[in-house]
Each structure stands twice: as C-alpha cells, then as structure tokens.
Backbone as CSV, one residue per row, in Angstrom:
resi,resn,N_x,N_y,N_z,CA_x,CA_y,CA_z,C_x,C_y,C_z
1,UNK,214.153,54.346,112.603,212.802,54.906,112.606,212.087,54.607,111.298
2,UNK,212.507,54.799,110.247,212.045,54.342,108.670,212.055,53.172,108.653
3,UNK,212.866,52.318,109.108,212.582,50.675,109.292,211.199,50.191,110.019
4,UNK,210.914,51.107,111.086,210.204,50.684,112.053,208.375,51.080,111.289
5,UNK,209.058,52.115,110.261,207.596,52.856,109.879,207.131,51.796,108.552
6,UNK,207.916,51.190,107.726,207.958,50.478,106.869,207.387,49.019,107.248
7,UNK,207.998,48.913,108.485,207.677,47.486,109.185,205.810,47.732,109.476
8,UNK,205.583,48.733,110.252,204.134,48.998,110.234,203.232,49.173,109.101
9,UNK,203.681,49.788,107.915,202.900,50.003,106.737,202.945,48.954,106.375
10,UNK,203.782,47.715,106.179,203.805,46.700,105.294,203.407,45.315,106.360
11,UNK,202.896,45.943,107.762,202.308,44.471,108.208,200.782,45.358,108.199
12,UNK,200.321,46.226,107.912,198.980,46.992,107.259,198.233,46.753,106.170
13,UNK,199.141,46.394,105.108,198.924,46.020,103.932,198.390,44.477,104.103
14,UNK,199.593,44.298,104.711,199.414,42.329,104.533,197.852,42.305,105.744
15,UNK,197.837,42.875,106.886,196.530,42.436,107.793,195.099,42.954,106.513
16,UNK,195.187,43.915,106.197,194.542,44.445,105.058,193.808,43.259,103.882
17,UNK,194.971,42.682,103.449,194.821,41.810,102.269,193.907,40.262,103.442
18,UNK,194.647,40.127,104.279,194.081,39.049,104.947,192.513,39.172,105.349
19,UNK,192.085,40.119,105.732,191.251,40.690,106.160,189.707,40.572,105.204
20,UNK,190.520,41.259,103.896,189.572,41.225,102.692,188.491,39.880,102.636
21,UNK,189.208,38.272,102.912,188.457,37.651,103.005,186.843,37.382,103.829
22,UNK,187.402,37.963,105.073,186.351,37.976,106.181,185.626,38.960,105.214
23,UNK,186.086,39.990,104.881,185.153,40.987,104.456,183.869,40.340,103.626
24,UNK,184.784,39.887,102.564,183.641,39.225,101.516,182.585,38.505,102.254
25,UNK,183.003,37.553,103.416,181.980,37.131,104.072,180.953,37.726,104.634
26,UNK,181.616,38.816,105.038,180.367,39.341,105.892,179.397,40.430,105.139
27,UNK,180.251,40.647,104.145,178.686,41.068,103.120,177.688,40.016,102.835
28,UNK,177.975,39.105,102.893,177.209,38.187,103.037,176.078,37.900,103.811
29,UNK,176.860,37.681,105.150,176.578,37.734,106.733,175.668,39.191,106.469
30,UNK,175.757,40.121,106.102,175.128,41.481,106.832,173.918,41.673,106.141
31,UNK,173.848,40.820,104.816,172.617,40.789,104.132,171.243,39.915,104.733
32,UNK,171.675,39.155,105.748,170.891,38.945,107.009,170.381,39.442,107.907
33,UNK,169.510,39.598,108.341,168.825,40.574,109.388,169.468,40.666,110.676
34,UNK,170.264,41.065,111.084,171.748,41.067,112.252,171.378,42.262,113.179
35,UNK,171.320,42.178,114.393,171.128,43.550,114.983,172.806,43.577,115.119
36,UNK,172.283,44.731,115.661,173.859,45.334,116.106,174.925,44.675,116.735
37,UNK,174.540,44.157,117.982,175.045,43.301,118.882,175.972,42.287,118.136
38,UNK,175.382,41.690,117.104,175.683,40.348,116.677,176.589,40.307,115.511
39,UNK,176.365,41.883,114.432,177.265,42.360,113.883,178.767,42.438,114.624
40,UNK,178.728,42.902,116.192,179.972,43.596,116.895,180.434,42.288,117.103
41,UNK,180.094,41.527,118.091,180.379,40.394,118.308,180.943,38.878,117.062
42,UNK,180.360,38.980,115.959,180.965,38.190,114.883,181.960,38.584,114.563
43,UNK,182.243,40.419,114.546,183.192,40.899,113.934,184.512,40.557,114.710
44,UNK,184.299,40.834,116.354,185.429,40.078,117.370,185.604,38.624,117.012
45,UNK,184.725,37.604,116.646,185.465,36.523,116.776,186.046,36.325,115.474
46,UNK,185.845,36.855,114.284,186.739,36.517,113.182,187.868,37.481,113.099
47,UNK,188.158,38.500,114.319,189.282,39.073,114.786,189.854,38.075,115.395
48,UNK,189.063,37.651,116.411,190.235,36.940,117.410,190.703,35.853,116.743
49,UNK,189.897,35.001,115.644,190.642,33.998,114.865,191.362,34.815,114.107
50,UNK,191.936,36.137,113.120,192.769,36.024,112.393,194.055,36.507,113.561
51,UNK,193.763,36.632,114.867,194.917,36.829,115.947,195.656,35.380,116.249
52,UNK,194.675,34.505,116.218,194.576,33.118,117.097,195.751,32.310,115.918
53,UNK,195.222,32.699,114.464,196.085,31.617,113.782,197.225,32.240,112.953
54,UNK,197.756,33.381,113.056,198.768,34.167,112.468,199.829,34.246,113.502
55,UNK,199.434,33.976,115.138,200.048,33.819,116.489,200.889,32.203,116.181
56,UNK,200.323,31.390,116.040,200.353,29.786,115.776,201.505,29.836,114.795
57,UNK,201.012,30.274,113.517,202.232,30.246,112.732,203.193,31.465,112.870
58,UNK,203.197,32.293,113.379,204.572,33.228,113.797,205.819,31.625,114.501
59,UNK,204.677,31.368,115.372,205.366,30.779,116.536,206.485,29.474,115.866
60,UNK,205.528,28.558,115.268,206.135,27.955,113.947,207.347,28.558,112.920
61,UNK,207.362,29.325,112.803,207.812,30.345,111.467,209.176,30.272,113.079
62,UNK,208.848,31.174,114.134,210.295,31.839,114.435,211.387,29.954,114.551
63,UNK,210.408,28.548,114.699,211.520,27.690,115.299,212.009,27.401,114.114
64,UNK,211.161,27.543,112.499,211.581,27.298,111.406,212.692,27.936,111.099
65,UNK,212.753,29.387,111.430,213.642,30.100,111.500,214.929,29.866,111.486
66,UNK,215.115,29.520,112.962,216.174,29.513,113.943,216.854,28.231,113.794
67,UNK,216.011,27.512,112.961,217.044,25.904,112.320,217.425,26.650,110.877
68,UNK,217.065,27.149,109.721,217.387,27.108,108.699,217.242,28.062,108.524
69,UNK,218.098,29.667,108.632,217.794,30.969,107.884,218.453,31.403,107.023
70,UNK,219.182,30.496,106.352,219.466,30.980,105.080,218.306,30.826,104.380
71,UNK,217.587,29.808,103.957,216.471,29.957,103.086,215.057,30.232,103.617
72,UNK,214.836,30.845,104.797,213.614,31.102,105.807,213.068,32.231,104.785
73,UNK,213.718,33.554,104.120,213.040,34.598,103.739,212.468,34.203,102.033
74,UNK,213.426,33.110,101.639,212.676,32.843,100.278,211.302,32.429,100.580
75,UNK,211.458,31.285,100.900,210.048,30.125,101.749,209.263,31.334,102.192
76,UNK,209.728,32.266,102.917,208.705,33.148,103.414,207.828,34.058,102.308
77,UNK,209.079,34.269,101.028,208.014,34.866,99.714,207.574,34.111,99.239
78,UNK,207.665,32.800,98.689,206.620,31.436,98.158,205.403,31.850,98.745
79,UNK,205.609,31.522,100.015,204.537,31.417,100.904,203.545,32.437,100.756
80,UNK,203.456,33.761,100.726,202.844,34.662,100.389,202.739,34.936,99.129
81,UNK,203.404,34.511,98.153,203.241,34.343,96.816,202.157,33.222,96.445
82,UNK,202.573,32.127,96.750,201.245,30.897,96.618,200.171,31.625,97.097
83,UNK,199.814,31.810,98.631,198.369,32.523,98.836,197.572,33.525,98.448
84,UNK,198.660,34.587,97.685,198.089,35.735,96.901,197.322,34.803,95.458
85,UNK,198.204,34.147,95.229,197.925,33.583,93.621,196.347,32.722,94.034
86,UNK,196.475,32.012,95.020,195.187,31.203,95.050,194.430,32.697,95.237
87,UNK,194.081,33.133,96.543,193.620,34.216,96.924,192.592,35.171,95.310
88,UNK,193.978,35.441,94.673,192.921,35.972,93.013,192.647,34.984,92.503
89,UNK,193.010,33.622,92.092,192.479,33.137,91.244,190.998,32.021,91.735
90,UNK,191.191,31.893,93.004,190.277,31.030,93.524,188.502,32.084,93.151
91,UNK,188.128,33.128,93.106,186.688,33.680,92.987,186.491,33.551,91.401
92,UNK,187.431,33.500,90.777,187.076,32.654,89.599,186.821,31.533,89.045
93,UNK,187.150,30.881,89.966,186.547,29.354,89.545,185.225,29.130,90.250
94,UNK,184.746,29.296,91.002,183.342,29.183,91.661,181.918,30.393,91.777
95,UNK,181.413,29.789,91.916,180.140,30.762,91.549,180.226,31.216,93.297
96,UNK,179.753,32.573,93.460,179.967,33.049,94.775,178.345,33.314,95.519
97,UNK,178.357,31.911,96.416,176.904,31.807,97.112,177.223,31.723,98.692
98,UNK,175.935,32.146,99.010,175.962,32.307,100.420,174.513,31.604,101.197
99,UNK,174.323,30.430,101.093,173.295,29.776,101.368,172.916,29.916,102.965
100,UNK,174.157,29.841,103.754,174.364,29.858,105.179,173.599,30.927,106.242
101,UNK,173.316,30.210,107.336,171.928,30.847,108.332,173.141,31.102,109.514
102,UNK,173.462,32.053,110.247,173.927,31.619,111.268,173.351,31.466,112.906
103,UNK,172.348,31.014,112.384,172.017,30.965,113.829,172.313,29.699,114.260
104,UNK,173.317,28.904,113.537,174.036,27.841,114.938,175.578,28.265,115.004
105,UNK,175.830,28.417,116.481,176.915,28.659,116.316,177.926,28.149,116.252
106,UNK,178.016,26.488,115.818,179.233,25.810,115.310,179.851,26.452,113.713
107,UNK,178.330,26.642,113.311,179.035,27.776,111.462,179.409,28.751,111.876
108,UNK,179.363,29.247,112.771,179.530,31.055,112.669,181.055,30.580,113.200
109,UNK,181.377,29.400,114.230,182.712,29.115,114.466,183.685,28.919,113.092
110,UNK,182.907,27.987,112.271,183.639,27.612,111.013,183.651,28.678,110.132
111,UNK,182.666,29.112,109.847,183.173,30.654,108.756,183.959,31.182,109.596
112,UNK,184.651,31.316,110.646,185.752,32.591,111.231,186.887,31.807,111.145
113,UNK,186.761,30.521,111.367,187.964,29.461,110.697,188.388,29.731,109.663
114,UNK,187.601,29.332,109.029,187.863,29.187,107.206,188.157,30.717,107.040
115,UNK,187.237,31.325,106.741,188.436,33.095,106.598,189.402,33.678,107.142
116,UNK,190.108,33.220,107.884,191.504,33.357,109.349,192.441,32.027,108.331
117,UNK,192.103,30.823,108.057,192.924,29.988,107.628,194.185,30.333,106.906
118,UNK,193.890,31.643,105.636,194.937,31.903,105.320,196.119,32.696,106.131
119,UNK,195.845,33.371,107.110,196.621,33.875,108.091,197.455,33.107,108.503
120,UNK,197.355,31.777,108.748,198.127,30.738,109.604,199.477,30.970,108.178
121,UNK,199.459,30.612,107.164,200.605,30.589,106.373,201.199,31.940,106.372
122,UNK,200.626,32.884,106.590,200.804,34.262,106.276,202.119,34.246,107.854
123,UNK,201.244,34.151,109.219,201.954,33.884,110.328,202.941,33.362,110.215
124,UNK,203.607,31.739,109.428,204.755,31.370,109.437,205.605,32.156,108.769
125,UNK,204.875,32.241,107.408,205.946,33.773,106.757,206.534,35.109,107.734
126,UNK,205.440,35.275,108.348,205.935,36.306,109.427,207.130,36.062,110.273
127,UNK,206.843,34.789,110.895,208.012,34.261,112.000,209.225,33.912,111.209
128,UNK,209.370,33.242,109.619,210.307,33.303,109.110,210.905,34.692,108.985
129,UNK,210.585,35.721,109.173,211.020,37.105,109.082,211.645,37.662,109.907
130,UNK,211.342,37.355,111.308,211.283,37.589,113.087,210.600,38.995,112.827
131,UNK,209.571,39.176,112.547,208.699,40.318,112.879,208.258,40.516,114.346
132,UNK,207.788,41.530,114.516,207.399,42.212,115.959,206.388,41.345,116.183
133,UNK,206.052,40.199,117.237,204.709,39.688,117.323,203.609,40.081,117.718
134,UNK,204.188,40.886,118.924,202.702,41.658,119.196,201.677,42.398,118.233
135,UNK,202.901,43.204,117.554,202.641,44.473,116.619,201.989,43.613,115.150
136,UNK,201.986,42.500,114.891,201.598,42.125,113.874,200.447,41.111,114.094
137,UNK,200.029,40.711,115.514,199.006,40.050,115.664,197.768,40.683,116.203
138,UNK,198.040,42.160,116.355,197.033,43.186,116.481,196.766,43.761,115.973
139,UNK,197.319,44.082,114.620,197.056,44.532,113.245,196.411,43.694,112.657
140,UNK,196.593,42.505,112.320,196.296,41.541,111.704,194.680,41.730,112.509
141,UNK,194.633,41.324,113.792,193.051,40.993,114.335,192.363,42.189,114.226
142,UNK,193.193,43.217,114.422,191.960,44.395,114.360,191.404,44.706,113.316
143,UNK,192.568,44.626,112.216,191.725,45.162,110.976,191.020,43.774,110.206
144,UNK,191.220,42.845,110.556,189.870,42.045,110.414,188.979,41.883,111.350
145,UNK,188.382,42.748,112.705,187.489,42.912,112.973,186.651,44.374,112.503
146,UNK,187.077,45.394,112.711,186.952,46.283,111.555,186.682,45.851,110.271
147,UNK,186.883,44.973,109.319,186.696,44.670,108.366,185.447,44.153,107.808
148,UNK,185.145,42.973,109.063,184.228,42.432,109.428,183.183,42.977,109.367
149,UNK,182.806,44.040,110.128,182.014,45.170,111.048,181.370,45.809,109.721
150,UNK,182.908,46.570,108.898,181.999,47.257,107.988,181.675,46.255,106.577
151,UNK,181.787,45.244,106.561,181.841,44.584,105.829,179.982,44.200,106.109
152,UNK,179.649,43.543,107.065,178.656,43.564,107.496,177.565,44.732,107.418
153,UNK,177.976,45.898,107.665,177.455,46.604,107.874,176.798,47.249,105.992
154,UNK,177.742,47.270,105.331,177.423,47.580,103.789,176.751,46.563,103.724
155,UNK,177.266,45.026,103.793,175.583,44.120,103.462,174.630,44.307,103.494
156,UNK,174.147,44.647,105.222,172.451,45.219,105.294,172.462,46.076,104.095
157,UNK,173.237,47.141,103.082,172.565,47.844,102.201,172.596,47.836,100.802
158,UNK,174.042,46.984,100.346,173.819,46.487,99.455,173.894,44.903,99.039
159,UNK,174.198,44.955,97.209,174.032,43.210,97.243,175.417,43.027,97.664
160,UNK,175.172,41.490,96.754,176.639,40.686,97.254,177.504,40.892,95.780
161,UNK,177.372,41.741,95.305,178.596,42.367,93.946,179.876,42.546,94.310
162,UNK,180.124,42.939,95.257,181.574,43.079,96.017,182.299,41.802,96.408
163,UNK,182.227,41.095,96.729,182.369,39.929,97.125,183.736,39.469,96.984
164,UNK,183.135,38.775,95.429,184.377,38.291,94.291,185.520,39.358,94.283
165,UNK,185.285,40.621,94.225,186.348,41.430,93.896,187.360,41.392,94.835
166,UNK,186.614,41.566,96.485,187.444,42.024,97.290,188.499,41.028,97.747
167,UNK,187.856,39.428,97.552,188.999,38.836,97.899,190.031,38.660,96.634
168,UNK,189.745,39.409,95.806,190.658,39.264,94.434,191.905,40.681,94.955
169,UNK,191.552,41.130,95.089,191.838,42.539,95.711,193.384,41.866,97.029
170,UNK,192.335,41.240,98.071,193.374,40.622,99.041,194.529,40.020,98.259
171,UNK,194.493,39.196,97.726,194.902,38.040,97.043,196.408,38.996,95.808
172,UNK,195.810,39.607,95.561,196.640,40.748,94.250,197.881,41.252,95.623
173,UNK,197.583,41.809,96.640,198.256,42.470,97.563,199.387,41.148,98.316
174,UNK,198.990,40.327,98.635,199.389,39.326,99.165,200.516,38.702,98.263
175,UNK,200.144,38.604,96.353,201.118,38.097,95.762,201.963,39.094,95.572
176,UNK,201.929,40.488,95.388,203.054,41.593,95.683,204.157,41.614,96.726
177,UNK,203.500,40.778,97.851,203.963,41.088,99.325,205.305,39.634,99.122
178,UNK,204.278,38.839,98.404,205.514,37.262,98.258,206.590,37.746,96.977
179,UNK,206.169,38.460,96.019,207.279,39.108,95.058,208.108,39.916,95.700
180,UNK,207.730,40.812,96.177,208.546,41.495,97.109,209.854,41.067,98.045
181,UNK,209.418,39.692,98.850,210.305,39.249,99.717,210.841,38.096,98.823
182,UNK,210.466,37.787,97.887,211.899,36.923,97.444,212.710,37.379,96.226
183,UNK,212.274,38.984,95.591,213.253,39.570,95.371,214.369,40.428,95.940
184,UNK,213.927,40.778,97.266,214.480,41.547,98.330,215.871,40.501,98.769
C-alpha cells in the first residue's frame, strides 16, 4: 500500500514538473484574447500530447527494459537527470518571447509538440522502471491539461513574468527525480 502511494506521489511530481512547460506557454497563449472554448480545447490537446508521447516512450522504455535491466534504472536516472538540467538551465540562455498568433492550427499543433517533447524521454525512463501505464499516462495528461487551462487562464490577467521561472521550477523537480533514481 505505501509502495503504491509513493508510486502515485512520485508519478505527480514528475507529471507536475512536465507539465510546467505547457504552463509557461500558455501564459503566453492566455495573454491573447481566447474565449473560453479555445482555452478548454488547447488545454486537451497539449494533454493529449503529453499522454500521446510519454505512452510512445513507456512503450520503448518497457522493450529497453526487458533486453538490458541491469542498467535500465541508471539510464532511467541520466535520463531524467539530463532533462531536469536542460529544463533549468535552458530559460537562461534565451530571452523569453512569444511572438506567435494561433490562429493557424498547424502552430497550435507544434506548440503542443514542442511542450509534450520532453515527456517522450521522461516515458522511456518510465518504461525502464515498469511503472503502471495507465496510471502514469493519465497523470501525466491531466495535469498538463489542467496546467494548461490555468496557465492560460492567469495570462488573460497577468504578464508573462512567470514564465522563465516555472519551467525552471519543472526542470529543478525533474533533476531531483534523475538524482533520486540513480542513487536509489
């Protein structure tokens, strides 16, 4: 039962940290004139992409697995170790702009890409683990549609000051999560 509760808090954290990215975006996104509708609906599809590509690499991760598990759980903390480290250090090297209109919807496809992307490594780490798949690809999507949502939703009211932090924020959680599993 403590295994099972641990397993949930700590695929919370990690959907959490993943999540943060979309977030930053959609303060972005929400500082646009968005009705409601379009808020709900963006927020589902950069859910269903961080479902779509954390699914992909589970799936990856369990055959990686099942050839080589003696070293599957190190590779699996690298892995979340590298993406935390980019994750904080990447909003420091670039100036944080948001030039983008979405009213075509091939961008609104690619921004839910590009913020889900890190999930896909996050996913193989997962499957190197044999985590619960269901239970971690509905965590993962929900709380980056939720994320999304209110992420959006604080845009319409404030600026874009949050931004930088929050994916620094993801990124800090994510390299804990890769320290974690390859000292474990």
């Amino acid at each position: 039962m403590l295994g099972q509760l641990y397993e949930v808090g700590s695929l919370f954290f990690m959907a959490f940290a993943l999540a943060l990215d979309g977030f930053s975006v959609s303060l972005g996104l929400g500082m646009q004139r968005l009705r409601l509708l379009h808020v709900l609906l963006i927020s589902i599809l950069f859910g269903m992409f961080h479902l779509l590509l954390p699914l992909f690499g589970i799936m990856i991760g369990f055959i990686v697995s099942s050839k080589v598990h003696s070293v599957a759980q190190f590779f699996s903390g690298v892995i979340l170790l590298l993406i935390g480290l980019h994750m904080l250090l990447s909003p420091l090297q670039q100036e944080e702009t948001f030039p983008l209109t979405i009213r075509k919807r091939y961008q609104l496809l690619t921004i839910a890409f590009v913020v889900s992307l890190d999930s896909f490594p996050v996913g193989i780490s997962l499957g190197l683990q044999n985590v619960h798949v269901f239970l971690a690809i509905a965590m993962i999507g929900f709380v980056a549609s939720l994320l999304s949502c209110i992420g959006m939703m604080i845009g319409k009211r404030v600026t874009n000051v949050f931004g930088m932090y929050s994916e620094m924020v993801g990124g800090a959680i994510l390299l804990l999560f890769g320290i974690y599993t390859i000292v474990l």
